[in-house]
C-alpha positions, -999 to +999 in steps of 0.1 A: +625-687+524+643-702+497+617-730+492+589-705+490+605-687+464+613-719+444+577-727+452+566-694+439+589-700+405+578-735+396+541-718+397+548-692+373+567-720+347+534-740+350+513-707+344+539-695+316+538-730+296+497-732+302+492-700+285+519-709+255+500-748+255+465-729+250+478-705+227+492-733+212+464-755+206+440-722+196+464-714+164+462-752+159+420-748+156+427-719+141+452-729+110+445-766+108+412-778+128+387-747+117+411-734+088+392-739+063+362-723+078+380-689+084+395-687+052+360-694+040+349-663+058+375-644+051+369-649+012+330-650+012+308-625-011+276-614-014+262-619-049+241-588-060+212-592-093+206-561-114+181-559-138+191-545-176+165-529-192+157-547-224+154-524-255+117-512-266+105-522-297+101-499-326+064-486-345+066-488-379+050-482-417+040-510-439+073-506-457+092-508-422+100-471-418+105-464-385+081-439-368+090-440-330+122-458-321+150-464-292+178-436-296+206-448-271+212-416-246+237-413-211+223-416-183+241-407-147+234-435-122+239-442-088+250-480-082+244-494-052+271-520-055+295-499-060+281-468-035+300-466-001+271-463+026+287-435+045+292-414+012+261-421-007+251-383+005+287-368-002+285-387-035+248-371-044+256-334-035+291-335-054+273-347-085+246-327-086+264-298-079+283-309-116+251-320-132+232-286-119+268-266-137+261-283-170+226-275-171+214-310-167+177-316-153+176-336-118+157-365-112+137-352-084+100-349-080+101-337-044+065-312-042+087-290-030+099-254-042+142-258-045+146-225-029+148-210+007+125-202+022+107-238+008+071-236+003+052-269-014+040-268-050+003-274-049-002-284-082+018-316-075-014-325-047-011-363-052+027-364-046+024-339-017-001-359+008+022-392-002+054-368+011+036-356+042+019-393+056+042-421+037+074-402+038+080-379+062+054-389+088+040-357+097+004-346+100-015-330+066-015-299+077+019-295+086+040-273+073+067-268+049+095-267+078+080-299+095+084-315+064+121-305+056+129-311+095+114-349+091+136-358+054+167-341+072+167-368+099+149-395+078+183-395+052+208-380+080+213-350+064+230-328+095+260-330+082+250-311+045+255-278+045+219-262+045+220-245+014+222-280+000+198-300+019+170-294+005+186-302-031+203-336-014+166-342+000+150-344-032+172-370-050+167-393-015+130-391-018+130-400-054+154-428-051+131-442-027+099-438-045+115-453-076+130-486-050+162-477-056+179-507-038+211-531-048+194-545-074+180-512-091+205-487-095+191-450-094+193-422-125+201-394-112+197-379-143+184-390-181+195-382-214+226-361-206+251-349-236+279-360-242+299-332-228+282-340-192+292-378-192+329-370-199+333-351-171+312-377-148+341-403-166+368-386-158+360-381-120+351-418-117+380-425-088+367-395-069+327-404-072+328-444-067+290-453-070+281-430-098+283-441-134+277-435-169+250-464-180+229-465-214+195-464-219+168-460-247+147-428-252+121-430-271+127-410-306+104-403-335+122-396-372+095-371-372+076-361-344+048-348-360+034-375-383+011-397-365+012-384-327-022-388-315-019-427-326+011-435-317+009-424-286+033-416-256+055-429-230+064-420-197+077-434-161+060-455-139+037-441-112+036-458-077-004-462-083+004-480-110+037-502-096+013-521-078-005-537-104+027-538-124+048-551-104+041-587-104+046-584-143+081-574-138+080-538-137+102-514-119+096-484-103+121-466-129+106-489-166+094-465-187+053-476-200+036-469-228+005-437-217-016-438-245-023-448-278-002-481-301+024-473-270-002-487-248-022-509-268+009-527-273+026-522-243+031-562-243+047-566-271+072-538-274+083-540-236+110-568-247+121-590-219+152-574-190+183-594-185+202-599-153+238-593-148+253-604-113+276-586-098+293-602-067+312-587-039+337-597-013+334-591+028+355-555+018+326-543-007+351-547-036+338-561-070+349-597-077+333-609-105+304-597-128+288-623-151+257-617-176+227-641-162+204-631-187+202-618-220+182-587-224+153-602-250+145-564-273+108-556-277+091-568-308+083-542-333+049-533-344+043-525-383+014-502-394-007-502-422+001-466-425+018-453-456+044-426-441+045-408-473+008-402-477+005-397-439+024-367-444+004-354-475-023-360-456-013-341-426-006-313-452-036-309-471-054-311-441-041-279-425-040-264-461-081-274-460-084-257-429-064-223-440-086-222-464-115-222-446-102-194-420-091-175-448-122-166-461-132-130-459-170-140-460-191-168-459-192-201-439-158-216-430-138-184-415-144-195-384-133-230-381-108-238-353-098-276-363-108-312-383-099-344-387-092-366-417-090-407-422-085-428-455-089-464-455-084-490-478-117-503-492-099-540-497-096-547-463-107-512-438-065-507-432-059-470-425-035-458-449-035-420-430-052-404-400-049-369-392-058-345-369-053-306-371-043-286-347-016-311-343+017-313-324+054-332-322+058-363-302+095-354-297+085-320-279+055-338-263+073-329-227+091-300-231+056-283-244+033-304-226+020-271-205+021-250-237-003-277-258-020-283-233-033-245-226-042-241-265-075-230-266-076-248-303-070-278-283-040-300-304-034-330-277-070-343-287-074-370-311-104-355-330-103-382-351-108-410-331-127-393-301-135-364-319-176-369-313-196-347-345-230-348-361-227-362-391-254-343-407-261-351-446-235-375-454-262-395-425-291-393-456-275-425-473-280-446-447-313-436-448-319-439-487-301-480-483-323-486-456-360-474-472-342-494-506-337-524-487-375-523-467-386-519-501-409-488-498-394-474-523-375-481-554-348-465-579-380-447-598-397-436-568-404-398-567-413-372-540-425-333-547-405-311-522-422-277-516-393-265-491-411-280-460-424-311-449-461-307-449-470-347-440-478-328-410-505-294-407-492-263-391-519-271-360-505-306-360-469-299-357-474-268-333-454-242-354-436-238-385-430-264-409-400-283-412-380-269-438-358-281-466-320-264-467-324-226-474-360-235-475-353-242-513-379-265-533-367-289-550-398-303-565-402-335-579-370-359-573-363-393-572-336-410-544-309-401-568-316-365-571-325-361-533-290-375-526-278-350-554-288-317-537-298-336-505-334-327-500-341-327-466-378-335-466-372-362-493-357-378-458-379-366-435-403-385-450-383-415-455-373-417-420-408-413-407-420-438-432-385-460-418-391-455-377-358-445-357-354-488-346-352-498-390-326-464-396-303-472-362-301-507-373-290-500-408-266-470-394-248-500-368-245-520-398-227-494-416-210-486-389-224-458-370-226-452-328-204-485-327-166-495-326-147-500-353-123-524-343-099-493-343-068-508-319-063-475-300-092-464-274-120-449-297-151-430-285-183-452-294-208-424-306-246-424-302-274-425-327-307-404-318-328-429-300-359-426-274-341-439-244-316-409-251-340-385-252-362-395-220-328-398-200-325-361-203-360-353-195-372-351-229-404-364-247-397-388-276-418-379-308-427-372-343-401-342-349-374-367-333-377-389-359-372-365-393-342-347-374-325-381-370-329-388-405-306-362-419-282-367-390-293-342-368-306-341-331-282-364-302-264-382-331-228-380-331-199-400-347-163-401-350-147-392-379-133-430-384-167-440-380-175-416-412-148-436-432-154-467-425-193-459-433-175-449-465-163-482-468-191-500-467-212-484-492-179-490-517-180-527-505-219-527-509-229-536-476-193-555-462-184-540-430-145-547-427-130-538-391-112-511-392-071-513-381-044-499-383-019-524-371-006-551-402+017-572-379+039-576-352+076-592-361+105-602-336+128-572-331+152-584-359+127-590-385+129-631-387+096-640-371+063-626-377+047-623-345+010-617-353-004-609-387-037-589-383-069-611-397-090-591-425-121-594-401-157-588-412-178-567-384-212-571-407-225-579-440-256-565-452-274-579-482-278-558-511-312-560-511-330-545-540-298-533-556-299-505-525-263-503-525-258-497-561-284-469-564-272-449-532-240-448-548-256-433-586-273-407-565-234-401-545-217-399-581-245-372-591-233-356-558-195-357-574-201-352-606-235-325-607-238-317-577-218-289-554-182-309-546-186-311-586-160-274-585-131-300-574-140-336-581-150-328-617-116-325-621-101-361-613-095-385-646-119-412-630-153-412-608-163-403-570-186-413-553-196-388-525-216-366-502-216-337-481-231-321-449-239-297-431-243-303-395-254-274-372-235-268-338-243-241-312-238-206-321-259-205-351-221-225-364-222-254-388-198-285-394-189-294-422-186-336-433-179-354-463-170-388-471-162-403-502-146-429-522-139-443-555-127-453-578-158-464-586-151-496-608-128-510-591-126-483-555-095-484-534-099-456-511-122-444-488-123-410-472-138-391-442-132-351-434-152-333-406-138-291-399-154-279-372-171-248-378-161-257-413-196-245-433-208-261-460-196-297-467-189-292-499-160-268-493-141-303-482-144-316-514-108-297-521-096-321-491-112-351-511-096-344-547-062-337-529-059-369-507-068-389-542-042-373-560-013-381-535-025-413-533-024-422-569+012-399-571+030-421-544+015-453-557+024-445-595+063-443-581+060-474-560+030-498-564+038-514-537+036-485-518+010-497-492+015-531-488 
């Protein structure tokens, strides 16, 4: 018995000193064989990139006054790398709930109405099918508590209280349609005051994963001054991510819309820098080191003179007043215009202006409210403003018949108040008449320019042929682009093909109503000035622009410098240049803009029109320039519903006098 038990004994030692021995040799593979390994592990991080958004680059005047800029604003984010998983929800409803308490605007474009019982917002259709098939999965026609049901489970919401859900619900679904990942933290909200980020601050141990960050909003010194060029900014659309993204977009850049924002988009994105932010196997923050510089956009410099932008923008709406306050007589009814000036040196814009107009810095607040104006002040009359010229078309038509040579400087024509190259029984009713049906009598092309004798034209541009007065009108630029940098509607000059692609008949009366800018011809108001332009520069066709340079963000490098580029050049053939403009300083001078420009210290050269619209309504156009030794402007007005062109002339003498005003305190004042 005893030996059994000894036995027994000696087995367990063995057993005992086995289990210590392998114990033993583990700690050994442990500490010294595989040590270095597990300390390895136990020390390793993950190393996270986050993009910084590089700062956009500013618009400019030609004396580098800033017109849209970056204005540094708080933003409340939600960082991944710094988010705990199981309390990115908890996180999200606690600071909305103080966001919601300041009165701070949500990030959240769910199509969704916030309150019980939901219902989806129709107007938002795009957003809504991309919610129903993309997002939450559900058939189209399902309904507004499918939906909820499906973004409850989808961002395990069941433990929200249900009041909240749907507000927790929205902020999910935009963080995942703007990528919000590791690398691209999510705004929560923008542009929050100061008041707002304090608080966020001072709760920064409680909400770990939501921060305070900087960003640039865009900010105009004065909204109103040149919004319909400038142009607008807004976030990136998913349509639009994926052509964008390989350019190194994200979902949450901002992009220039419209206008020099767009145009230019390349240039005054800047380039984003990379900070990396690493992490241990705990989640904790390690180390953060700068990768990559943000670059700042360039900026963009304008040929624009802010100072006579302004006045412009002024006289314009005082030119339109005027015209609505009239008791009687043409005008009273005019419901907007547009205005550009150039310079005749080189086709620069030095102002562009549009009334009704509106400010870039309410652009989104108001969006719904301009956009409902029945006087329409979002549209960019003019640039895509499309208007028959009318009158102001009859010197293209006295260059051209100067240049063919069928007439000349002493050439006359007896006007009886109609046309009669053609019989009653040949034309198949009344005579074309002249204005008012007044009778001029004999005139020469000066004198028709003077009180601008219709038939004198009509019988120029049936002696011309529409193919010799279109060619001349493209030369002076006419139905063509400018060379304008922001999107500008092309126009159309009266032509056959026109006329049989709406069912019509080309023919004799086609041809006279072209020639005093009547019928399917329509132009853009910088088309008008830059027609201006070339009469002053006797045939040189400059392209129009209104960009002078583009310089690195700090001003040491000029980018680009815009070319002075001629579009066309047409010969002053038979002094046709020179005579069209006697007969436009008869206009100024004798004729009926002679009330105002009579009054200037040096001469105009101009003329007026009278374009008629539906409703029995006329237009009213003008376009002058001057002065007329040595001219330096060139102007264009069209007021819809605006009368008689002549009532513009006002517009004209104004513009001139600023101009002259702002230079005599600063000749350098454009450029």
């Amino acid at each position: 018995m005893k030996k059994i038990l000894d036995s027994r004994l000696n087995i367990l030692v063995i057993v005992i000193i086995g289990i210590f021995t392998a114990f033993t040799l583990k700690l050994i593979q442990y500490q010294i064989i595989d040590g270095e390994e597990y300390y390895s592990k136990s020390n390793s991080s993950t190393r996270i990139n986050q993009t910084v958004t590089a700062a956009r680059g500013d618009i400019v005047d030609i004396n580098g006054v800033p017109l849209a800029g970056s204005q540094v604003v708080f933003d409340v984010t939600i960082n991944k790398a710094y988010m705990p998983s199981d309390k990115l929800n908890e996180r999200i409803l606690d600071t909305a709930k103080i966001l919601l308490a300041q009165g701070e605007k949500l990030n959240d474009i769910l199509p969704m109405e916030a309150e019980y019982p939901y219902s989806f917002i129709d107007e938002k259709k795009a957003e809504l099918t991309r919610l129903r098939e993309d997002v939450a999965g559900v058939a189209i026609y399902a309904s507004e508590q499918d939906v909820m049901a499906k973004l409850v489970a989808r961002y395990k919401l069941e433990n929200i209280p249900q009041e909240y859900q749907r507000l927790v619900a929205g902020i999910r679904y935009t963080m995942e349609r703007e990528g919000y990942s590791a690398s691209y933290p999510f705004d929560i909200a923008k542009d929050v005051s100061i008041h707002t980020a304090t608080i966020i601050k001072e709760l920064s141990s409680e909400l770990t994963g939501i921060e305070i960050t900087e960003s640039g909003k865009r900010y105009y010194a004065d909204g109103t001054v040149l919004p319909h060029i400038l142009g607008t900014v807004g976030p990136i659309y998913a349509e639009e991510y994926r052509q964008l993204k390989s350019q190194g977009y994200g979902l949450n850049d901002i992009l220039g819309k419209s206008g020099l924002e767009r145009a230019y988009e390349s240039y005054l994105k800047g380039k984003d820098g990379v900070v990396q932010i690493e992490k241990n196997m705990y989640g904790e923050v390690t180390d953060l080191e700068i990768v990559q510089r943000p670059q700042p956009g360039n900026n963009v410099k304008l040929t624009i003179n802010v100072e006579l932008q302004k006045r412009s923008n002024e006289i314009l709406k005082s030119q339109v007043e005027m015209l609505q306050s009239r008791q009687a007589g043409w005008g009273k009814e005019c419901t907007g215009a547009a205005m550009v000036v150039l310079s005749v040196k080189d086709g620069s814009v030095l102002a562009v202006s549009n009334y009704p107009s509106y400010d870039l810095n309410l652009y989104n607040s108001n969006y719904e409210e301009y956009f409902a104006d029945a006087d329409t002040p979002l549209f960019n009359r003019s640039v895509q403003g499309l208007y028959r010229p009318g009158s102001v078309f009859k010197v293209n038509v006295a260059i051209a018949a100067l240049q063919a040579g069928i007439i000349d400087e002493n050439f006359t024509y007896t006007c009886r108040g109609y046309y009669d190259y053609y019989t009653v029984e040949q034309w198949g009713g009344p005579l074309p008449s002249c204005a008012s049906g007044v009778a001029h009598g004999t005139i020469n092309v000066k004198q028709a320019i003077k009180v601008s004798c219709n038939c004198f034209f009509y019988d120029l541009g049936r002696r011309l042929g529409i193919d010799v007065v279109n060619e001349s009108a493209h030369n002076m630029g006419l139905g063509v682009l400018t060379g304008l940098e922001v999107t500008e509607a092309r126009g159309r000059l009266s032509n056959p093909e026109f006329t049989e692609s709406l069912g019509g008949r080309w023919q004799a009366g086609n041809v006279i109503q072209a020639s005093i800018g009547q019928l399917d011809t329509v132009i853009t108001a910088v088309q008008l000035a830059t027609y201006a332009n070339t009469v002053a520069n006797k045939g040189v066709r400059y392209a129009t622009h209104i960009v002078n340079s583009i310089e690195s963000y700090d001003g040491s490098q000029v980018i680009y410098k815009a070319p002075v580029t001629v579009l066309s050049q047409t010969p002053n053939t038979n002094n046709a240049f020179d005579i069209a403009e006697k007969g436009m300083i008869m206009a100024s001078e004798e004729g009926s803009a002679k009330m105002y420009l009579d009054e200037l210290p040096y001469t105009i050269a101009s003329k007026t029109g009278t374009a008629q619209v539906p409703g029995n309504l006329y237009n009213a156009t003008m376009m002058a320039y001057g002065p007329v030794d040595n001219p330096e402007i060139a102007i264009a007005i069209i007021a819809e519903k605006g009368g008689n062109g002549y009532n513009l002339a006002l517009g004209v003498k104004d513009v001139f006098n600023a101009y002259y005003e702002i230079k005599s305190q600063d000749p350098n004042a454009f450029g």
